[in-house]
N, C-alpha and C positions, 0 to 999 in steps of 0.2 A: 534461516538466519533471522535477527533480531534488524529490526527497522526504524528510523526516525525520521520524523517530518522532514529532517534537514538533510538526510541521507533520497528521501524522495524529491525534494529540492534538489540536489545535485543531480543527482542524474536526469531528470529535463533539462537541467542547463546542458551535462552533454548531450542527450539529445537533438539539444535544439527545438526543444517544443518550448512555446508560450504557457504560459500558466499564469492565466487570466483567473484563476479562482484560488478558494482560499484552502491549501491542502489543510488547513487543521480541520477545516469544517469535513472535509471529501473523507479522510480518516475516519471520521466522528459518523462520519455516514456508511462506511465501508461495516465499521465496530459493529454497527447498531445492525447490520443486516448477516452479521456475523461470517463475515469472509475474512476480519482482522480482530485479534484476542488483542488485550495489554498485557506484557509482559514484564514490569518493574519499571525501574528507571535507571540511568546510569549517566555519570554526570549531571545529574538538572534534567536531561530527556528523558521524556516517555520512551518506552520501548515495546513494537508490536511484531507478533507474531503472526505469518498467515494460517488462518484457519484451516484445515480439514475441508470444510465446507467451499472457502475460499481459492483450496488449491484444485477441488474439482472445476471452479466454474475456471480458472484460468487453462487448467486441460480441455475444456470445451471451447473455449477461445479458439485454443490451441490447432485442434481439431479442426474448426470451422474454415479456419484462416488457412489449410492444408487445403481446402476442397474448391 
């Protein structure tokens, strides 16, 4: 599924997590190490997609987090 800052915004709010930092920048850094692609825009937003690259390191999260 297609992603937006403010789509990653809202969900820390339910969370319940603090986000003390700047997701445009955490995006921009996610892009650059290539776990998240751009994927067009829609209304005015960006839109990103998780990488291939991206969804293995979150399977290894995944993993770790099981043991």
């Amino acid at each position: 599924n297609e992603i937006t800052i403010e789509d990653v915004r809202k969900t820390l709010i339910e969370m319940r997590e603090k986000s003390s930092f700047n997701i445009s920048d955490k995006i921009q850094q996610l892009d650059k190490r290539g776990f998240l692609v751009p994927n067009g825009q829609k209304e005015k937003k960006k839109l990103w997609l998780i990488s291939n690259r991206g969804l293995e390191f979150l399977r290894g999260l995944k993993e770790n987090a099981r043991r």
